[in-house]
C-alpha positions as CSV (number, residue, x, y, z in Angstrom):
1,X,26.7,-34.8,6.3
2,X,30.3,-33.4,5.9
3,X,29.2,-32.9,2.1
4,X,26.0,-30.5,3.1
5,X,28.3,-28.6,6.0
6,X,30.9,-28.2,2.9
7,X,27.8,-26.7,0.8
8,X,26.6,-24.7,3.3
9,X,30.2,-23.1,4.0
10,X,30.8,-22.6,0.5
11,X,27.2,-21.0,-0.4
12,X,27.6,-18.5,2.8
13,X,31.3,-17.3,1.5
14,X,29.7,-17.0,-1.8
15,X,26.9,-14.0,-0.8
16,X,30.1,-12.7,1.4
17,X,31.8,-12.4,-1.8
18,X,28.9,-11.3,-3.8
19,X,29.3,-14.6,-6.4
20,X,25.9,-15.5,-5.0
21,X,23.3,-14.2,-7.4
22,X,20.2,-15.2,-5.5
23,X,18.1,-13.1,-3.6
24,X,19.2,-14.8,-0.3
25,X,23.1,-14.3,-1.4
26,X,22.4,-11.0,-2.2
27,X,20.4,-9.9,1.4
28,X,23.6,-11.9,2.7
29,X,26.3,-9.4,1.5
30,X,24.4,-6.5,2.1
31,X,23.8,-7.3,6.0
32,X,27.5,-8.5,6.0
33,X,28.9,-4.8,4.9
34,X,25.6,-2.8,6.5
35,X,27.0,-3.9,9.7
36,X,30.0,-2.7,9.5
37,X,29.2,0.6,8.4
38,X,26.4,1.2,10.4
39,X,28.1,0.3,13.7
40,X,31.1,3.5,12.7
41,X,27.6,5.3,11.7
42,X,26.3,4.5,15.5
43,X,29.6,5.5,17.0
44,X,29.9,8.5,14.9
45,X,26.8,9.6,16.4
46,X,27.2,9.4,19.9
47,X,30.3,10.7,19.4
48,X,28.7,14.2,18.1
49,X,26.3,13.9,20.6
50,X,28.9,14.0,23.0
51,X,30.6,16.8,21.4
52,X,27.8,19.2,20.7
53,X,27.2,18.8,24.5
54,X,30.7,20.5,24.4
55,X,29.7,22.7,22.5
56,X,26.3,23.8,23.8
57,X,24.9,23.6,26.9
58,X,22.3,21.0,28.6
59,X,19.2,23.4,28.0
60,X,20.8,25.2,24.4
61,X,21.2,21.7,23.0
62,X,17.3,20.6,24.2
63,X,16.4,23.6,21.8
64,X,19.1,22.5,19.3
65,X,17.3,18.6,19.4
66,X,13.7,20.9,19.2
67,X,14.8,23.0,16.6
68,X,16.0,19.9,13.9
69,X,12.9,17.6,15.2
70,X,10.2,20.1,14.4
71,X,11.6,21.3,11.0
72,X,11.9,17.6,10.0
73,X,8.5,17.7,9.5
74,X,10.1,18.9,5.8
75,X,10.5,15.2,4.8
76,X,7.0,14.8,4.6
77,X,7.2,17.2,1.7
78,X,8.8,14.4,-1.0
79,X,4.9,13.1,-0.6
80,X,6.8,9.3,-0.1
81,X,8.0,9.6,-3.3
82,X,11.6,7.9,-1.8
83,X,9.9,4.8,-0.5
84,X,7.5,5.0,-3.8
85,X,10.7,4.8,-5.9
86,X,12.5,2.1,-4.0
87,X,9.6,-0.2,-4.7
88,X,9.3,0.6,-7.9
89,X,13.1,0.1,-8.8
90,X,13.3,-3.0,-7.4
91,X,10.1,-4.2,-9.2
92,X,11.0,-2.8,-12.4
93,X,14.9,-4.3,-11.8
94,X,13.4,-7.7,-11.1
95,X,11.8,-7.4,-14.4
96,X,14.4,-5.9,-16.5
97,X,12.3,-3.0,-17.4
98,X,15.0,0.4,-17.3
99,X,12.9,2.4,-19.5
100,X,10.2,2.7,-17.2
101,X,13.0,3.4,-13.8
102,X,14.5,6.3,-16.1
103,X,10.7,7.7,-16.1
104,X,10.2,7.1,-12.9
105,X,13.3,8.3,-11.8
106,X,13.7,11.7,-13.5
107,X,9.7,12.4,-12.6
108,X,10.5,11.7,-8.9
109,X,13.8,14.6,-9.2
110,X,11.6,16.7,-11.0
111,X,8.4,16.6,-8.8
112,X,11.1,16.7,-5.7
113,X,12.6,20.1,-7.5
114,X,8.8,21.6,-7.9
115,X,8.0,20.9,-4.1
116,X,11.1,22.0,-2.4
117,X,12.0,25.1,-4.0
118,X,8.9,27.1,-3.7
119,X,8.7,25.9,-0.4
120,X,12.6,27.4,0.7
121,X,11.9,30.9,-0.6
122,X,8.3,31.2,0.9
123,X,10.0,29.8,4.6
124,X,12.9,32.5,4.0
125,X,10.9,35.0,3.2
126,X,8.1,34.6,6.3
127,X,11.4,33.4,8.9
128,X,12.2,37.4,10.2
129,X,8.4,38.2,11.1
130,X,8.3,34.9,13.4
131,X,8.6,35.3,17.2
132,X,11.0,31.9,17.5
133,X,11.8,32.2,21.2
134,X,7.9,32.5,21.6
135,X,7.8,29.4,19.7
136,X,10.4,27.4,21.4
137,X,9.6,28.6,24.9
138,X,13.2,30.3,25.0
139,X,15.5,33.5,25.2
140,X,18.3,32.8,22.5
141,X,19.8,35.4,20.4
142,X,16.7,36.4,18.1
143,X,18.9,36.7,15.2
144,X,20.8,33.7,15.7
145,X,18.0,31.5,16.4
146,X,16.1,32.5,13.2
147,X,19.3,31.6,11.1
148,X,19.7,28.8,12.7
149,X,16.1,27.6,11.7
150,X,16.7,28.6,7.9
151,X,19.9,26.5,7.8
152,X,18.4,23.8,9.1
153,X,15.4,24.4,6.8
154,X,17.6,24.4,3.6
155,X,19.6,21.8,4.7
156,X,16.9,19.1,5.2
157,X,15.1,20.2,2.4
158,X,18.2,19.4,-0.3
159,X,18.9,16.7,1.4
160,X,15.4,15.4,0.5
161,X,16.0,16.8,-3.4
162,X,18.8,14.6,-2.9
163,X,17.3,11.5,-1.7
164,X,16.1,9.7,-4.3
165,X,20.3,7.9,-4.8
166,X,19.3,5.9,-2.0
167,X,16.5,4.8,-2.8
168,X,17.8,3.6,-6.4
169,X,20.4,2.0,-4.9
170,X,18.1,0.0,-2.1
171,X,15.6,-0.9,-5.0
172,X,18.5,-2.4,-6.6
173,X,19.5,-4.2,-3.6
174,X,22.8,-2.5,-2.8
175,X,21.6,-0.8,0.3
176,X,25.4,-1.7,1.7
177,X,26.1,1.5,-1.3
178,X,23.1,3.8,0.9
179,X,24.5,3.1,4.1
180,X,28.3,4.2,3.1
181,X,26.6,7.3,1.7
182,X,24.7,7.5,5.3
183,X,27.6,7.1,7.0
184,X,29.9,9.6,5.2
185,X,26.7,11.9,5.6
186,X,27.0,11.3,9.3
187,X,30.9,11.6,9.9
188,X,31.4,14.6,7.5
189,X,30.2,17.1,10.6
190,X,31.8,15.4,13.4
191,X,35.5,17.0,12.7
192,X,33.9,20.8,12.6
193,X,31.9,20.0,15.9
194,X,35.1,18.6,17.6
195,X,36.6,21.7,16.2
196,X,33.5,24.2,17.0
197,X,33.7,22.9,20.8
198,X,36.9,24.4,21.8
199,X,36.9,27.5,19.6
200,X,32.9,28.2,19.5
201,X,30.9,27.3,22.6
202,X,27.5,28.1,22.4
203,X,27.2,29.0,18.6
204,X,23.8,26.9,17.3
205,X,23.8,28.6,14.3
206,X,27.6,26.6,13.6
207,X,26.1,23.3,14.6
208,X,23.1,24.2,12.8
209,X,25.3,24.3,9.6
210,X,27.4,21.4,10.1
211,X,24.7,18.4,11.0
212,X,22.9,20.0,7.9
213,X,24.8,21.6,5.6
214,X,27.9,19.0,4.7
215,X,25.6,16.1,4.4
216,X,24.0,18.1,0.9
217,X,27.3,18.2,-0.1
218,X,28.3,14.8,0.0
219,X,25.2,13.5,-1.5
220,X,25.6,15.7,-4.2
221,X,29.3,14.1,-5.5
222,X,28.1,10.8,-4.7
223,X,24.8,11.3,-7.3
224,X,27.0,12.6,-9.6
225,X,29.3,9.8,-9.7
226,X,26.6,7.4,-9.7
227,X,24.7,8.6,-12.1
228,X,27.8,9.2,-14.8
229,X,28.7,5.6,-14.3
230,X,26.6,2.8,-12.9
231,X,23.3,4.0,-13.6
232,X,23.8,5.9,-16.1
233,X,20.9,4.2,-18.3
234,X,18.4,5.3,-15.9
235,X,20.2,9.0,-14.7
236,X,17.3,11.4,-14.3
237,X,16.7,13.5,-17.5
238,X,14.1,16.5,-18.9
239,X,12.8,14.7,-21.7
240,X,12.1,10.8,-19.6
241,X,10.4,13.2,-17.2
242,X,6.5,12.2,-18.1
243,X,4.1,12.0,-14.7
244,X,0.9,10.6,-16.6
245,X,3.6,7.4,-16.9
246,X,4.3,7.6,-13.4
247,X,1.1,7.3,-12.2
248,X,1.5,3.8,-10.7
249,X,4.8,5.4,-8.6
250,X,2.4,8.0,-7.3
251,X,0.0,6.2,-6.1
252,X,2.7,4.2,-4.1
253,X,4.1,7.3,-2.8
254,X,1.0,8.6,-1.4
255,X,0.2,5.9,1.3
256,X,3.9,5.9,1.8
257,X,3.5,9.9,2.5
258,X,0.4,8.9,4.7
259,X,2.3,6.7,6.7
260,X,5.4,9.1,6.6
261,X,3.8,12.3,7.5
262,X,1.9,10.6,10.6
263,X,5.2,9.4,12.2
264,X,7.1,12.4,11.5
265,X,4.1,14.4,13.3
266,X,4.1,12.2,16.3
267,X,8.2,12.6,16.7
268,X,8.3,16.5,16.2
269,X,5.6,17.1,18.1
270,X,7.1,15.2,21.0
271,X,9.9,17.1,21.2
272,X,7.5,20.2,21.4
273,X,5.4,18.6,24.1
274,X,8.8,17.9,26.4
275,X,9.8,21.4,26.1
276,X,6.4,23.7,27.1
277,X,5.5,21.3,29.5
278,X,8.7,20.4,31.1
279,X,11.0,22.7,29.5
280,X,14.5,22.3,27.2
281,X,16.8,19.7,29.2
282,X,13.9,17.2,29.5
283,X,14.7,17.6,25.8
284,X,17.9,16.2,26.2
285,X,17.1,13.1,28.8
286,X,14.2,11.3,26.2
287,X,16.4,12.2,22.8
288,X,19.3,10.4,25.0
289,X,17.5,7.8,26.5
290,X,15.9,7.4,23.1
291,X,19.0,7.2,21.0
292,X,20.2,4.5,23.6
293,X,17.4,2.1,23.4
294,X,17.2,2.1,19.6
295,X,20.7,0.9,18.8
296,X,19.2,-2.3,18.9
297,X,16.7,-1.6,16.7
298,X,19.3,0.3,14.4
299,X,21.2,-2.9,14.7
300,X,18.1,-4.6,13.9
301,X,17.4,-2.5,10.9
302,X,20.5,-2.5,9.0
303,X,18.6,-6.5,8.4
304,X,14.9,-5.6,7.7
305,X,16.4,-2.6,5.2
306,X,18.0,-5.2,3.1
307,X,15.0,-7.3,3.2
308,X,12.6,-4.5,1.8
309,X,13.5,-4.5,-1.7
310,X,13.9,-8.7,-1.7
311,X,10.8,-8.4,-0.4
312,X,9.5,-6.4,-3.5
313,X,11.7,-8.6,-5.7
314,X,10.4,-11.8,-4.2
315,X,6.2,-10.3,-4.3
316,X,7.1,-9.4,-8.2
317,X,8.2,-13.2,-8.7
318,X,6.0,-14.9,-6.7
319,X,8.1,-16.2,-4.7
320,X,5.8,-17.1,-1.7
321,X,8.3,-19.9,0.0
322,X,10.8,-17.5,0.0
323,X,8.7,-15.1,2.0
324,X,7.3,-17.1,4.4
325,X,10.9,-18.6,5.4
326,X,12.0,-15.3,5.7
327,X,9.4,-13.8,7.9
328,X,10.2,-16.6,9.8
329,X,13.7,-15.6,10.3
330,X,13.0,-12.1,10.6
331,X,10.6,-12.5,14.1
332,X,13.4,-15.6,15.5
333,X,15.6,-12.2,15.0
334,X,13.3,-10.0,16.9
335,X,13.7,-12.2,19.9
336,X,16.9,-12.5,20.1
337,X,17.3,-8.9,19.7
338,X,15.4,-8.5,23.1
339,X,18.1,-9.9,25.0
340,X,20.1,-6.7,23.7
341,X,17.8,-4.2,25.1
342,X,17.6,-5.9,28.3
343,X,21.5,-6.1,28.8
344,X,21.3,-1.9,27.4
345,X,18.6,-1.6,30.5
346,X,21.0,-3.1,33.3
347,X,24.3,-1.2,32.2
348,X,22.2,2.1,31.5
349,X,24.7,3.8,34.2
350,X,27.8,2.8,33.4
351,X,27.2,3.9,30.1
352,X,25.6,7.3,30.7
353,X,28.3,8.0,33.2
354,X,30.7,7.6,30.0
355,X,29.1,8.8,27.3
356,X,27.5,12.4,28.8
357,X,29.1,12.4,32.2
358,X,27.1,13.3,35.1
359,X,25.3,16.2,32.9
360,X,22.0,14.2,32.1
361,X,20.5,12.4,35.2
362,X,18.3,9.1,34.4
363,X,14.8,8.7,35.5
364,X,14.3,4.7,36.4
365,X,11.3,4.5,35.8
366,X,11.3,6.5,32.2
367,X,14.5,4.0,31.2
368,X,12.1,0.8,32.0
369,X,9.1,2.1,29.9
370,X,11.6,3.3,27.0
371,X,13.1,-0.3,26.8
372,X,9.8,-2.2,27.1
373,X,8.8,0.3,24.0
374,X,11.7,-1.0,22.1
375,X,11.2,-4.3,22.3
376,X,7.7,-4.4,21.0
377,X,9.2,-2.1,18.0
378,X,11.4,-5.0,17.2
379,X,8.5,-7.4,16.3
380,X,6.5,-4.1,14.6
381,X,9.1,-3.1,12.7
382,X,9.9,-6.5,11.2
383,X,6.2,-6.7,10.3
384,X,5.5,-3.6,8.6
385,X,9.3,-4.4,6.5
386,X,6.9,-7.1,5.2
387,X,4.1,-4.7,4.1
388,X,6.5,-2.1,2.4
389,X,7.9,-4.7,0.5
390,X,5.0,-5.9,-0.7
391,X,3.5,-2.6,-1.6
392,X,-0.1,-2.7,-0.3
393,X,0.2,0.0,2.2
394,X,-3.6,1.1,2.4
395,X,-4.3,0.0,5.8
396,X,-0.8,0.9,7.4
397,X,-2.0,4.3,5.8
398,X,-5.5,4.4,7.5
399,X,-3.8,2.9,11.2
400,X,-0.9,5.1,11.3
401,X,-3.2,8.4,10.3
402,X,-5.2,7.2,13.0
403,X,-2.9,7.3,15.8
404,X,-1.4,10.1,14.9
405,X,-4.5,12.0,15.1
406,X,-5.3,10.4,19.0
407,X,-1.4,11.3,19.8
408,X,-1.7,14.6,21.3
409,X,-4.8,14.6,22.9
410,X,-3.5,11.2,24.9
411,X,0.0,12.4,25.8
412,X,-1.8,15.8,27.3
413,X,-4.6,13.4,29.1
414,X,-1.5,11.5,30.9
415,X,0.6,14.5,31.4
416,X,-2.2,16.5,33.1
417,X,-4.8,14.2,34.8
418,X,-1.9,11.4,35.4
419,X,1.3,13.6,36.1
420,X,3.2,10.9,34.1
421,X,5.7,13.2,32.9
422,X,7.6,11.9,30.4
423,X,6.5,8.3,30.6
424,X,3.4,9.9,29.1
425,X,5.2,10.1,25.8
426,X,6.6,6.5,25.7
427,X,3.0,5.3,27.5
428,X,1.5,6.7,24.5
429,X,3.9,5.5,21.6
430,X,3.5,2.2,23.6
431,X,0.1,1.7,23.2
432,X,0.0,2.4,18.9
433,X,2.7,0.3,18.7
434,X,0.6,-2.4,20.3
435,X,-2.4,-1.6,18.1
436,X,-0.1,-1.3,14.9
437,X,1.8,-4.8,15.6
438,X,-1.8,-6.1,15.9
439,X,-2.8,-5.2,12.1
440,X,0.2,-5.7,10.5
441,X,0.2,-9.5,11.3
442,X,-3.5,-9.3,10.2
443,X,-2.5,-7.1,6.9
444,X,0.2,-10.0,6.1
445,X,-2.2,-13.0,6.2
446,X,-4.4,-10.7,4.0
447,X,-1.5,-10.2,1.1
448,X,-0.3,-13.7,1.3
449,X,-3.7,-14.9,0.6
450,X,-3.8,-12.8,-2.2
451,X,-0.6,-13.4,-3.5
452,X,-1.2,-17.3,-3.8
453,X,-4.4,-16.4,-5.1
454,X,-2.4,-14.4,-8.1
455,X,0.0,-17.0,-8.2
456,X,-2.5,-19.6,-8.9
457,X,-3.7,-17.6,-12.0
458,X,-1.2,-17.2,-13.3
459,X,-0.3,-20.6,-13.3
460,X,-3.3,-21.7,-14.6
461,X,-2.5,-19.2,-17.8
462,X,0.7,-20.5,-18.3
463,X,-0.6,-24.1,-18.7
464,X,-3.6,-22.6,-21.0
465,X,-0.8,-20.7,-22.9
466,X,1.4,-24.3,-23.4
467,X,-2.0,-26.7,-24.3
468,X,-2.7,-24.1,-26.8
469,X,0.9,-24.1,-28.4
């Protein structure tokens, strides 16, 4: 017994160190350091939140939270290509292949390049002839408002030029290396808001430039750095750049753009809902009460994100035990998680008293529905972590699509014939959550059974291969 404790001890300090090789040591390390990075990441953010209520007021920041949601809609614009690449580096990784990441890789920058610029100088060019206060039901400064939108434009769409770093380094299972870049990304505008409160109050346009602006910049030294040294085998190039070779990474990174542009549709057009129906500081009370309730499932996530890629590793391998044990792991996980959200529910107060004052009242019932929302992401998130990893994303594709077409007209339904108000919203988001945790544990059995099947054949050709030698 004392042996196996010893063992135990000694295996657990090993992935800590990163002398574990295995998949298991290597998930390990990288929840070990994810933690601690993503809980100054979490900090960092409520911190600017507080702050930029500094800087702006209640109803000017609702527009601000408007204003970044709805042009977010920009990330759809990489067509998944960032997912499609992570997958693909941490097959191609498993299986020693860097010829084919370096094609894959400079493609993705390239097809990224292709997309995004166009796409900046047609949105700069048609910005002035826009009414935006008619768009955002307001009465800002026209000229401020429309340069606020371009910065935040340009911003998001580098960023997304910029992306593809973090998804090499998740494929190769260092996602502890994404989340410092994350973080730094996240901390690098906090000092200028701190800054912009006391000398700039009510300037969107500087807040704008800050939560958009530095982040390009510090993506842009980190994949330089990178690529001149670490991965410099696979570091994007003009001449590896050959899409008929990256047809396989396409394919990928259009159900993951299916999936992607249907949840980035139902969140930025939330935001737009709140604000003609109830107007720019109910804004601010869901993005609070939402950013409240998902630290657990941020907490949550830092462990399903280093499970992806494994997940990948482990489908290119065969490795079916190793799945199973950790699914099994993954939904004991979700439970206990639960407990968090509950304990987040009965100190909402307390906590909104500190972190935003008496600014932002709390509706009761809208902070019950909001948690009970949360929870059932925790078992649908660790699902669908299952189904990226694995690759087969057809009929996440076809359910997300689905319920992002049925979002609108359901929210509007509650809101008008029900007077929900904003439980509407989280009603709504509720119920596909319901529906999507329902086929994702289908979708798994499916790919499992599959996956044995494939395993089976090949053993069966291995054996062929040694009775023939």
């Amino acid at each position: 017994m004392a042996i196996k404790i010893i063992a135990s001890a000694r295996k657990f300090i090993a992935s800590l160190t990163g002398s574990d090789k295995s998949l298991t040591g290597k998930v390990n390390l990288n929840i070990i350091i994810s933690f601690g990075l993503r809980a100054i990441s979490v900090a960092s953010a409520f911190l600017t939140v507080s702050f930029s209520l500094k800087l702006l007021d209640t109803n000017k920041y609702g527009i601000w939270l408007a204003i970044s949601s709805t042009v977010s809609w920009i990330s759809v614009l990489d067509i998944g290509l960032a997912n499609g690449l992570r997958n693909k580096i941490a097959e191609y990784f498993a299986l020693k292949d860097y010829a084919s990441s370096k094609v894959d890789v400079s493609s993705t920058y390239a097809i990224l390049l292709m997309i995004m610029v166009p796409v900046m100088l047609i949105f700069c060019a048609i910005a002035p002839f826009v009414n935006w206060n008619s768009v955002f039901n307001t009465h800002l400064d026209e000229h401020e408002l429309m340069y606020t939108l371009i910065a935040v434009f340009i911003g998001l769409a580098l960023q997304f030029v910029l992306k593809p770093i973090a998804s090499i380094l998740q494929g190769d299972q260092k996602i502890h290396k994404a989340n410092q870049i994350a973080l730094v990304c996240n901390v690098s505008p906090l000092i200028p808001i701190i800054v912009g409160a006391k000398y700039l109050k009510g300037s969107i346009l500087f807040l704008a430039m800050a939560q958009t602006m530095l982040p390009v910049l510090v993506m842009l030294i980190y994949s330089i750095v990178l690529f001149s040294k670490g991965y410099k085998n696979i570091s994007p190039s003009l001449k590896s750049v050959d899409l008929k070779k990256s047809r396989s990474l396409f394919g990928l990174s259009f159900a993951f753009f299916i999936v992607q542009i249907a949840r980035v549709f139902i969140l930025s057009t939330t935001e737009i809902i709140i604000t003609r129906n109830f107007g720019g500081s109910y804004v601010t009370i869901y993005n609070l009460l939402f950013r409240y309730y998902s630290v657990a499932g941020i907490v949550l996530y830092i462990v399903l994100a280093t499970y992806w890629s494994a997940f990948t590793n482990a489908f290119a391998l065969n490795d079916l035990e190793w799945v199973r044990a950790s699914i099994r792991k993954l939904l004991k996980m979700a439970f206990a998680f639960t407990a968090i959200i509950i304990v987040q529910f009965l100190l909402i107060k307390p906590v909104f008293h500190i972190w935003v004052g008496d600014k932002v009242p709390v509706p009761m019932s809208t902070s019950i529905s909001m948690a009970i929302y949360f929870i059932l992401c925790l078992f649908t998130d660790t699902l669908v972590i299952v189904i990226n990893g694995s690759g087969r994303m057809r009929i996440q594709s076809i359910v997300t699509m689905i319920t992002a077409i049925l979002h609108i007209p359901v929210v509007l339904f509650l809101i008008r014939y029900y007077h929900m108000g904003l439980n509407a919203i989280v009603y709504a988001t509720s119920i596909w959550v319901i529906i999507q945790g329902i086929m994702w544990r289908r979708e798994i059995g499916v790919i499992m059974r599959q996956s044995e099947l494939r395993a089976a054949a090949a053993g069966v050709k291995e054996a062929d291969k040694l009775q023939t030698n």
